[in-house]
N, C-alpha and C positions, 0 to 999 in steps of 0.2 A: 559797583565801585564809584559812580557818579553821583549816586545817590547818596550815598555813604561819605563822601568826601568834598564832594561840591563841586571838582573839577577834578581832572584824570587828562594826564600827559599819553599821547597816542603811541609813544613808547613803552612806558607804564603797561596800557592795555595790551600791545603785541606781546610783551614779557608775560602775562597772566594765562592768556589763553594762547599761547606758545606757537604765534604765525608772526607773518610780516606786517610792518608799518604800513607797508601798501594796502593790505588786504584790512587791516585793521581801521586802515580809512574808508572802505569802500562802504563797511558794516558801518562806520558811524555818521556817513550820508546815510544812510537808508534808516536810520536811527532818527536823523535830524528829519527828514522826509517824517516822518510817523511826527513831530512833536514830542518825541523824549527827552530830545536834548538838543543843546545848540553847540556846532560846532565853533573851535575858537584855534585863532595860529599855535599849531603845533598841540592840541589834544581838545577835548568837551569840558562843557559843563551843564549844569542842569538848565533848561529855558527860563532865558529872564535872568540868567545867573550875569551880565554883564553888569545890569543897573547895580547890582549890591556887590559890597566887598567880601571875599571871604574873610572867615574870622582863621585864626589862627588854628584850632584841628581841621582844619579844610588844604591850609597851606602846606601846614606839615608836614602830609601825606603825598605831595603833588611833587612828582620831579627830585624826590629825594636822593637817588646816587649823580644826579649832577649836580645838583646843592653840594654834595660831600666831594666831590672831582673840583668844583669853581673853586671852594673854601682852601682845599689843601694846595691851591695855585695859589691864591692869593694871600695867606701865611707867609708862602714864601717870601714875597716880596713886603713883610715888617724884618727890622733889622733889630739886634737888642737896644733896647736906651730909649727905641723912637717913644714919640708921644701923639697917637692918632687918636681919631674921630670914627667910629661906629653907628650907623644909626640904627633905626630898628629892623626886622623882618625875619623869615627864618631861614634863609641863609646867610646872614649878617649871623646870628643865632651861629651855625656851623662855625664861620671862621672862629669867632670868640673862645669857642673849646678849641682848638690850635695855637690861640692865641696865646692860652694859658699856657704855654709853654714855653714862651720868649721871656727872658728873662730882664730886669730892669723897665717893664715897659709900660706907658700910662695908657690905661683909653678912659676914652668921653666917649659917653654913650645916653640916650632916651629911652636905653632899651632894658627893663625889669629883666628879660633875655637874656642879654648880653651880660648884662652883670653878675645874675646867677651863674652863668656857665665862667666866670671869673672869679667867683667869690673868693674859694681856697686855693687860689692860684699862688704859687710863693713867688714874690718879688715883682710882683703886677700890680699899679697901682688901678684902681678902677676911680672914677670921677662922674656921679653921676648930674646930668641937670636938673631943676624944679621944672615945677610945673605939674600939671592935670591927667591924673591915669586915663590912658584910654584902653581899659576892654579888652576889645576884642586883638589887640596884637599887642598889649602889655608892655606901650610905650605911654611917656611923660610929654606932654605936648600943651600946648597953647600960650600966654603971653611969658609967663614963670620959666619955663623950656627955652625960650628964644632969649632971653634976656639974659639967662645965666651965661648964653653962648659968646656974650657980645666982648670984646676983647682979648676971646680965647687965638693963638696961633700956634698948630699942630703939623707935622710934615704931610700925612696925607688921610685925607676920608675916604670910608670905605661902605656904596648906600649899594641899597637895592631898593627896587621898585614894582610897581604891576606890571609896566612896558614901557619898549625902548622901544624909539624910532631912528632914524637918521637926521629925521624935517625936525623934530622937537627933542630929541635925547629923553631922557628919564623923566618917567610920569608915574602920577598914582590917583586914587579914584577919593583921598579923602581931603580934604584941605588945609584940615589942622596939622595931619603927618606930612604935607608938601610944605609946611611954609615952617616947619623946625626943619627939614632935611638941609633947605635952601641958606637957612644960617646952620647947616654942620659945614655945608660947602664952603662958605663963606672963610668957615675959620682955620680951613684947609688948605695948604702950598698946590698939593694934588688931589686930584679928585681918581678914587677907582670905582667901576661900579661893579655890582654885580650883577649876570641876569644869565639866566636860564636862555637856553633855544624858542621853550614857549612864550617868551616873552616876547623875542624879537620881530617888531612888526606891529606892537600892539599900542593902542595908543589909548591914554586914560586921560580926563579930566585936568586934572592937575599937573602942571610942569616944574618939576624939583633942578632938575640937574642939565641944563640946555649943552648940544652936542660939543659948543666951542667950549663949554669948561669941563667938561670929560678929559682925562688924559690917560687913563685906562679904561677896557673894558674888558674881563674876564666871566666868559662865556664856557659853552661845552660846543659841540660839533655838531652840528644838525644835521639832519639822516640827510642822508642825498638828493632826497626827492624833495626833499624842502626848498623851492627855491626861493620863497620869500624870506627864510630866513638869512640865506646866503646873501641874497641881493641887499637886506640892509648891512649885514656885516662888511661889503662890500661898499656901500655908500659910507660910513661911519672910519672906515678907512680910509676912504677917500678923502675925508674932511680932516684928516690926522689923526683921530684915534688909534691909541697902540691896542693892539686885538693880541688877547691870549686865551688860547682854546683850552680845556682842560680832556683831557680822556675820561670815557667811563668804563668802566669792564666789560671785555666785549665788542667797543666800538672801535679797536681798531686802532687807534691812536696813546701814544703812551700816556704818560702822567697830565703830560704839558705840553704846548706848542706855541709859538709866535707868531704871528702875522700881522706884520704892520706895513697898515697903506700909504704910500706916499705922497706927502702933502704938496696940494696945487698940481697934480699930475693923474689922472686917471688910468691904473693898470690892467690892460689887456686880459680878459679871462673868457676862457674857455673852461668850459667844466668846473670841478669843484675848489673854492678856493683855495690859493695857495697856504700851505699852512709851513710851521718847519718845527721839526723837532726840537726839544728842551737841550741846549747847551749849542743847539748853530748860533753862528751868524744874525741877527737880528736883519733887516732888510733900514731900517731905522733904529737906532739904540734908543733907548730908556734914558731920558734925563739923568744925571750920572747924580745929582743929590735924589738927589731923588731918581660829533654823529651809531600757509598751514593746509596742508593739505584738507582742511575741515571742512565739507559742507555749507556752502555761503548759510542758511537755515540754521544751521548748528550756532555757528559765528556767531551770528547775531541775535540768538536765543541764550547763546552765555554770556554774552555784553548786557540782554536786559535785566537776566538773574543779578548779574553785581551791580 
């Protein structure tokens, strides 16, 4: 599977070969031990796979039912009429098919993506920017991109990234997509991001979306044993970001959940963060405009087959 896709969420791999996250870890040390791969927060990729971006069928395949859990969180919170900012990647990609169902609503997008999955939308305006194809993730980027942006003011953008930290907020590994993301921000009231579990913790070259102008982050649940990923959700909160967890099938948690950390005040935790069900109490409101019995040998002989 690593081979085959570039990178593979440690979920992902537990699902395939039908054991636990734990044990699914232990096989991909002793994987990274031999040089097959290099292990990375929250699943693999192939060695040397940090220096290089993946291209877009590498992404596609990574983390794809929490891609589809974060997108149907974050639909939620477009209203009919609004007029937002989309950048590119492929779970930006996800929401945009959701999106296509809000009626009266504009996006601006860099993304060839995002506007396919809009095309035949009825009563969706799409607005794309100029600017220079890039390839390998089928956005419009460089001086043409940023310019068209310059003026623009939309209620909120909606980015994803390679990685989130708490110390930098949203990063990415290429420069030309950091520096259109940072004027999608710009022309945005709100800023939401998206990112996966395996993202959280990692940190890339390029800084798009720094923590203080984050005011969403819609995430999935990290297994339990993740505690790095906990600990930044946990910092990111702390600095005010509103946290919204999405469920995946199976993990235990519904559709949706809230948790937001409260700002200048550091909350006591013990075990796994506090989360809360879809329709409580917010702990903080939302601007009102806005987580095998196999043969260890076995294991790790069908990890190196995929």
């Amino acid at each position: 599977m690593v081979r085959a896709n570039g990178a593979v969420s440690l979920r992902e791999l537990a699902r395939v070969v039908q054991t636990s996250e734990v044990t699914v870890r232990r096989d991909v040390r002793a994987l990274e031990a031999e040089g097959l791969l290099d292990r990375r927060h929250g699943g693999a990729v192939l060695p040397g796979g940090f220096t290089r971006e993946s291209g877009f069928p590498q992404k596609s395949h990574l983390a794809t039912a929490e891609k589809t859990a974060i997108a149907d969180v974050a639909a939620g919170l477009v209203e009919e009429g609004e007029a937002v900012v989309v950048g590119a990647g492929t779970t930006t990609q996800e929401l945009a098919r959701r999106l296509a169902r809000v009626p009266g609503l504009t996006v601006v997008t860099n993304s060839l993506l995002v506007a396919q999955a809009l095309a035949h939308a009825n009563r969706v305006e799409v607005v794309m920017t100029g600017g220079t194809l890039r390839g390998s993730n089928y956005a419009l980027v460089g001086s043409g991109a940023e310019q068209s942006l310059q003026g623009l003011r939309v209620s909120r953008a909606f980015l994803s990234g390679s990685g989130l930290t708490a110390e930098r907020g949203l990063s990415t590994s290429n420069m030309l997509s950091a520096s259109v993301d940072r004027a999608l921000v710009q022309a945005a009231a709100e800023v939401v991001v998206l990112a996966d579990h395996t993202k959280l913790g990692t940190d890339t070259m390029f800084q798009t979306v720094p923590t203080d102008v984050m005011t969403r982050l819609v995430t999935d649940e990290p297994p339990p044993h993740d505690d790095r990923a906990a600990t930044e959700l946990q910092a990111l909160a702390d600095q005010g970001v509103q946290i919204t967890v999405a469920g995946t099938a199976g993990s235990g948690s519904g559709s949706g959940s809230g948790m937001d950390g409260m700002q200048g005040r550091r909350p006591r935790r013990e075990g796994p963060l506090p989360v809360q069900r879809r329709g409580a109490t917010p702990l903080r409101s939302a601007p009102a405009s806005l987580l095998d019995p196999q043969p260890p040998d076995r294991r790790v002989a069908d990890l190196r087959r995929r």
